[in-house]
C-alpha positions in Angstrom: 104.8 92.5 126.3 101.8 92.1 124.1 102.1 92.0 120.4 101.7 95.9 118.6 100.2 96.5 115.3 100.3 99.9 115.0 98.3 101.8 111.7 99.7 104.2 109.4 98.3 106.7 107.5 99.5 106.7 104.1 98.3 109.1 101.5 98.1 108.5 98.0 99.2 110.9 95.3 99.1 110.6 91.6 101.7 111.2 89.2 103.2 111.5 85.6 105.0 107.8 85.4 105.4 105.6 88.5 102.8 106.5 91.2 103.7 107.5 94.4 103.0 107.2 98.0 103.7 109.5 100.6 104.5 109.0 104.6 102.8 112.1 106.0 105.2 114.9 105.9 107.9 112.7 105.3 109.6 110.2 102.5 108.4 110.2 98.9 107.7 106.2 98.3 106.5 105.4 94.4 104.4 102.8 93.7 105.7 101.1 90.7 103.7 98.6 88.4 106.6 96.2 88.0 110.1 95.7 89.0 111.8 96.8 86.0 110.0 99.9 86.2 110.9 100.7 89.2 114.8 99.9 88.3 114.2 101.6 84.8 113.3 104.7 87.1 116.0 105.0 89.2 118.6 104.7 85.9 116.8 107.6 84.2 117.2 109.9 86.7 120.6 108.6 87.7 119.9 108.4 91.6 120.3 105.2 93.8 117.3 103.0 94.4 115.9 102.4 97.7 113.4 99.4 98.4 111.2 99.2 101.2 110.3 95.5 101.2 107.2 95.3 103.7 104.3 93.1 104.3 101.0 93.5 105.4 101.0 92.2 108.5 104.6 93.4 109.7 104.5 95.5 113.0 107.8 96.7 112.8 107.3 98.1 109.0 104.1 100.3 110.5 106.4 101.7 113.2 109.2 102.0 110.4 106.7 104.5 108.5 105.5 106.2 111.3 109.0 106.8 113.0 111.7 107.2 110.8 109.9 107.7 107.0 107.8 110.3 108.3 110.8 112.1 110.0 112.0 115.9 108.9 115.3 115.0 108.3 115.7 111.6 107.1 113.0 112.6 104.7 114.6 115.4 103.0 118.1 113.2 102.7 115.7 110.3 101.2 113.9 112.4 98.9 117.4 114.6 97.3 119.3 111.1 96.7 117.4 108.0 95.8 114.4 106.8 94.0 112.8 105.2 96.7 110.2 102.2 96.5 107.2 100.2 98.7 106.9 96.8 97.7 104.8 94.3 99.5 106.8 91.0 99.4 104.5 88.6 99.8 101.8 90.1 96.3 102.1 90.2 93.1 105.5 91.2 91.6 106.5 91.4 95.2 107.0 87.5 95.7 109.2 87.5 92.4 111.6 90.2 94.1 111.4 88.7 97.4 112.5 85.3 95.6 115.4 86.8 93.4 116.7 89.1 96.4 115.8 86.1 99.4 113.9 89.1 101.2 112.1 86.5 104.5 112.5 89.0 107.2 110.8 92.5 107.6 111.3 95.1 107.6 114.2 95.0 104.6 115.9 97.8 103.4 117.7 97.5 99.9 119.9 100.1 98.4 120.7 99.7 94.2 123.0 101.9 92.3 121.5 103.5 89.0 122.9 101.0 86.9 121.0 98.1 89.2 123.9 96.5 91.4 122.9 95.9 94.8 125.6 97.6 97.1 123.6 97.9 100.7 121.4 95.7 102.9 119.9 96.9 106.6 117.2 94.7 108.3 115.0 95.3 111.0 113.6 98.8 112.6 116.0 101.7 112.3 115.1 105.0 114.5 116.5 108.3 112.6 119.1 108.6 114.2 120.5 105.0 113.0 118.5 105.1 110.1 120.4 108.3 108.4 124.1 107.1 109.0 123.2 103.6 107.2 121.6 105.7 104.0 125.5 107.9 103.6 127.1 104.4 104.0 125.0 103.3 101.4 125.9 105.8 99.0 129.8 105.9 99.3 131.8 103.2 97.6 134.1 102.9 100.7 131.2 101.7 102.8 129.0 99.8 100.7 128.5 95.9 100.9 129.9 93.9 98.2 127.9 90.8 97.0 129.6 89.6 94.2 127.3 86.5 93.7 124.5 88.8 93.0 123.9 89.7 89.2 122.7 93.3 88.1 119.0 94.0 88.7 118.5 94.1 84.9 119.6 90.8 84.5 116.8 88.3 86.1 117.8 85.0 86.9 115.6 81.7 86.1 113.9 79.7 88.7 112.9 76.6 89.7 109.1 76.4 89.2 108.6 74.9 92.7 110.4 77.7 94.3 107.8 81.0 93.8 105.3 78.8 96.1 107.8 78.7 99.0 107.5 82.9 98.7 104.3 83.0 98.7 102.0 84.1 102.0 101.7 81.6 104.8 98.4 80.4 103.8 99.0 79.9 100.6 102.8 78.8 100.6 104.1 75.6 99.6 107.2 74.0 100.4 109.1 71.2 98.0 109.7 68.1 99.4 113.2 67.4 100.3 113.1 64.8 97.7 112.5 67.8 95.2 115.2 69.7 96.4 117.7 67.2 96.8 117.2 66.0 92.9 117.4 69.6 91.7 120.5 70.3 93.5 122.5 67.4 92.7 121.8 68.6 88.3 123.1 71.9 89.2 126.9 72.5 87.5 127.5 75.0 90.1 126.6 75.0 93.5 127.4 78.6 94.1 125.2 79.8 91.8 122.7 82.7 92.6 120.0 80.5 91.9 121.4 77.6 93.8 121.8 79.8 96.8 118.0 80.7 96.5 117.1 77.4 96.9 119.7 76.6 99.8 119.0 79.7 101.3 115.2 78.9 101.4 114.5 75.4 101.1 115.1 72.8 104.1 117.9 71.0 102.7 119.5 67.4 103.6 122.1 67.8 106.9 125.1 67.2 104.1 124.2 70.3 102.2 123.2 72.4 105.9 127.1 71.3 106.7 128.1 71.9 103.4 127.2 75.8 103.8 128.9 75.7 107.1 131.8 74.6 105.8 131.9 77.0 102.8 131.2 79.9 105.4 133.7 82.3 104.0 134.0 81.7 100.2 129.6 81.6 100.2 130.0 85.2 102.3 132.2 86.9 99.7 129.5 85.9 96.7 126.4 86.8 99.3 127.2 88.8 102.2 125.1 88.9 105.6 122.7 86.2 104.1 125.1 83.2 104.8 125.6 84.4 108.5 121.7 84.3 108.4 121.5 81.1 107.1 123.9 79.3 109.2 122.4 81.0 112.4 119.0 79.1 110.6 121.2 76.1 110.8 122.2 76.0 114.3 118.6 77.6 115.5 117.1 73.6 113.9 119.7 71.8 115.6 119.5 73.6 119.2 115.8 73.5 118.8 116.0 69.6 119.8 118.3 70.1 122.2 116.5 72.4 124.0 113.0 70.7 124.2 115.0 67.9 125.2 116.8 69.8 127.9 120.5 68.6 127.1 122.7 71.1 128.1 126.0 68.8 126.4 124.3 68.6 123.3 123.3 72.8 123.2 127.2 73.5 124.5 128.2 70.9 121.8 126.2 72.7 118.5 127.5 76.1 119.5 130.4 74.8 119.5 131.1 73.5 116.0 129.9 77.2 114.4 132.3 78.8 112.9 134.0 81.2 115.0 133.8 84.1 112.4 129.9 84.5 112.8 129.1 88.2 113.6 126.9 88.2 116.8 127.9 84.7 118.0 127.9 86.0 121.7 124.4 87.1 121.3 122.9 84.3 119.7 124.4 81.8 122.0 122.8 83.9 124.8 119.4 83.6 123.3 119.8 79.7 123.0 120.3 79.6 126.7 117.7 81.6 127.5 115.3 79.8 126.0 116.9 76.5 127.2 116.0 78.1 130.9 113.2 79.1 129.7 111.9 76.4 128.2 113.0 74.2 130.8 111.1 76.4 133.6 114.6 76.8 135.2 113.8 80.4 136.8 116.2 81.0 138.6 119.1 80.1 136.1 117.2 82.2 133.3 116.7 85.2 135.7 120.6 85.2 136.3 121.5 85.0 132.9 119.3 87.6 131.8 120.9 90.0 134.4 124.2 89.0 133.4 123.6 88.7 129.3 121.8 92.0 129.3 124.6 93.8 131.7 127.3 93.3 129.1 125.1 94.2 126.1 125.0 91.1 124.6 121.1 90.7 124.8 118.5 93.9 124.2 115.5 95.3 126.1 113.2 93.4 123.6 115.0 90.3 124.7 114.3 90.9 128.5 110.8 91.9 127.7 110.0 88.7 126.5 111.5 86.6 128.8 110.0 88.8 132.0 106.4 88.5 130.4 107.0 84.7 130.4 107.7 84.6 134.2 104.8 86.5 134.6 102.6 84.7 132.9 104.1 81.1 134.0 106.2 81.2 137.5 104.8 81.7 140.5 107.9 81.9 142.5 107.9 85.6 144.4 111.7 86.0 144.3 111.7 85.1 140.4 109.3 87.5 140.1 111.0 90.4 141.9 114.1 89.6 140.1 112.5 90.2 136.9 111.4 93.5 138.3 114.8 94.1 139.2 116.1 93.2 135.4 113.9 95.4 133.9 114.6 98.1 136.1 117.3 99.8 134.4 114.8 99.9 131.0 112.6 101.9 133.1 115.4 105.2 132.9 115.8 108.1 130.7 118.7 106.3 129.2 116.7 104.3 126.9 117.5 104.4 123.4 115.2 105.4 120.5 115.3 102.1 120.0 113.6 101.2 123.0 111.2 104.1 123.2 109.9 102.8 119.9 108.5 99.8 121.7 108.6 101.4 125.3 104.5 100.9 126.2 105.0 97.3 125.7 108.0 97.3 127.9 106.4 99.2 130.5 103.0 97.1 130.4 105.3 94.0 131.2 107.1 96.3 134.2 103.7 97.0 135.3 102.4 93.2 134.8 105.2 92.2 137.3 104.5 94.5 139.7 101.1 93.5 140.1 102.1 90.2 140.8 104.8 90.4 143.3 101.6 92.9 144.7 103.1 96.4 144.5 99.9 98.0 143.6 101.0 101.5 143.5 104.0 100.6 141.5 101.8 98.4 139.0 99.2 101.9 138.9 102.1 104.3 137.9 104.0 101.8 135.3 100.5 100.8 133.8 99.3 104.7 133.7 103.0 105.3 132.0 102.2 102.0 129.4 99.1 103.3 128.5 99.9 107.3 128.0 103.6 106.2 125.8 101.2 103.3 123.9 98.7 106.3 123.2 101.8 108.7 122.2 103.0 106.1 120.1 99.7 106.0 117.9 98.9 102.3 119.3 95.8 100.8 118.5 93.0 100.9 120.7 92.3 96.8 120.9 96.1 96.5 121.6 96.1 98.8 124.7 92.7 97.6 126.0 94.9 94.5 127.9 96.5 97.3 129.8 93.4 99.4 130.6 92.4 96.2 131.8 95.4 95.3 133.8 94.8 99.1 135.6 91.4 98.9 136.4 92.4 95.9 138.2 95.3 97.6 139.8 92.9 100.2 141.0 90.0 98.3 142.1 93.0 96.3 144.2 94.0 99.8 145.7 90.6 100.7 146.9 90.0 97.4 148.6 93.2 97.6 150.1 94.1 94.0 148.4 
């Protein structure tokens, strides 16, 4: 699959108070000038704030708006019950709520009650019909996440001065030295501190404090939530990363082994270290089986096969490796797709039609390329990003008519 960056069209309305910006027939997003505006806001009128915490350059946040933002439904709910918010997280005020709320993946979804307590946290795409179940949860006490480390959005804490540059935009971010880090942590009274866990959370940290969070798994997930599970996952992702460009199967089974056995999603992320072990290792066949199995009993997704189907096509030359990725995707290729997958289905069906062409089913490749292009164009892809494909079918074609 090649990488989407799809455009939205956002238009701009101005208003008494807090500006606002509007997804096409869809969710009203304000603009606000600060943070505390944006809080004060949601306290005056008494509704529940909802931040979108975006960047630039995030795909996922453009399909976001044009998907699930712009939808009917999931508009109206939006609209009637919270005061909801666009912040770019990597400008301006942005970096200092990215900092104080740890906000590194996109897109982010954060839900705050009127009086500023954060009670809800989703990440990554949502289609509407995922999206609209997560927004009730948010607003009914029984549901919503409790993160009793976090202090009240009215209350900001004070940070270290080097840690705003390690928020800032790629080219222009900074990271301490661990020497930095280390001698601010070790003058800290408490090391479960908001502010401590900011700089844990985001700094690389000697391997005493990485096992220290380990080891503190549960207490550190009452005071933060989902974010320790994140961080330890981190953890383990730095230690298998040697292990797998090394090749040592023993030390990979080893590290997965010593994570604590409470880790939501444990099944799936083990499966993605192996992958890429097989991967990484050029061990088709072994990757191939895995995939099938892994992705048979859910604990892998389509995006997951995707990306590990466009590698064999772009490094193995083996025919059956080849036709068994053809064979994994297969089952993506169905009506039974979720909205999840349709939201990324050209891409899935470029990579269907990229296989095909090599294991030299031209008339295959022709009607899975056709089908990538027409779903891309649906989709509101851009131009540049489907040209690869237009490309791959004109190849396709000009095979066809030699008989090639």
């Amino acid at each position: 699959m090649r990488h989407v960056v799809a455009s939205v069209l956002m238009v701009l309305v101005t208003c008494a108070g807090i500006g606002s910006a509007v997804a096409a027939e869809g969710t009203t997003f304000r603009t606000p000038a600060s943070w505390q505006e944006a809080v004060d806001a949601a306290k005056s009128e008494q509704k529940f704030l909802f931040l979108d915490a975006y960047t630039d350059w995030c795909g996922w946040c453009k399909v976001m708006d044009r998907n699930t933002f712009s939808d009917s439904t999931v508009a109206a709910y939006m609209n009637q019950h919270f005061v909801s918010v666009k912040i770019e997280m990597e400008r301006g005020f942005g970096i200092d709520v990215a900092m104080r709320y740890r906000i590194s993946s996109f897109p982010q979804f954060l839900v705050f009650t009127p009086d500023g307590r954060l009670v809800y946290r989703m990440y990554g795409y949502r289609p509407p019909a995922d999206f609209l179940p997560e927004l009730r949860k948010a607003l009914r006490p029984e549901t919503q996440q409790v993160f009793a480390g976090i202090s009240s959005a009215t209350a900001a804490p004070v940070y270290p001065s080097f840690l705003r540059d390690a928020f800032k935009p790629y080219k222009d971010r900074k990271m301490p030295s661990a020497d930095t880090v280390e001698a601010w942590l070790v003058a800290q009274p408490n090391p479960y501190d908001e502010v401590v866990w900011t700089v844990l959370n985001r700094c690389a940290v000697s391997d005493a404090w990485e096992q220290w969070i380990v080891d503190r798994y549960d207490s550190l997930s009452v005071l933060y939530g989902q974010e320790v599970s994140q961080r330890v996952y981190r953890t383990i992702y730095d230690r298998a990363g040697a292990a797998i460009k090394q090749g040592d199967d023993a030390q990979l089974t080893a590290i997965l082994a010593k994570a604590p056995s409470q880790l939501p999603d444990h099944a799936s992320v083990s499966a993605a270290l192996w992958l890429q072990m097989h991967s990484a290792q050029q061990r088709w066949e072994k990757l191939m089986d895995r995939l099938a199995s892994e992705y048979a009993a859910g604990t892998v997704d389509i995006s997951v096969v995707n990306e590990h189907c466009w590698t064999v096509y772009e490094k193995c030359n083996d025919a059956s490796v080849v036709q068994a990725a053809i064979s994994v995707m297969k089952p993506a290729m169905t009506e039974s797709e979720t909205e999840a997958d349709k939201a990324v289905s050209w891409g899935i069906w470029d990579t269907y039609a990229a296989l095909q062409y090599k294991a030299g089913d031209l008339q295959g490749a022709e009607a899975a390329a056709t089908t990538a292009i027409a779903r891309g164009e649906q989709e509101g892809v851009d131009a540049a990003d489907l040209q690869p494909t237009r490309d791959l079918l004109a190849k396709i074609r000009s095979g066809i008519r030699s008989g090639k």
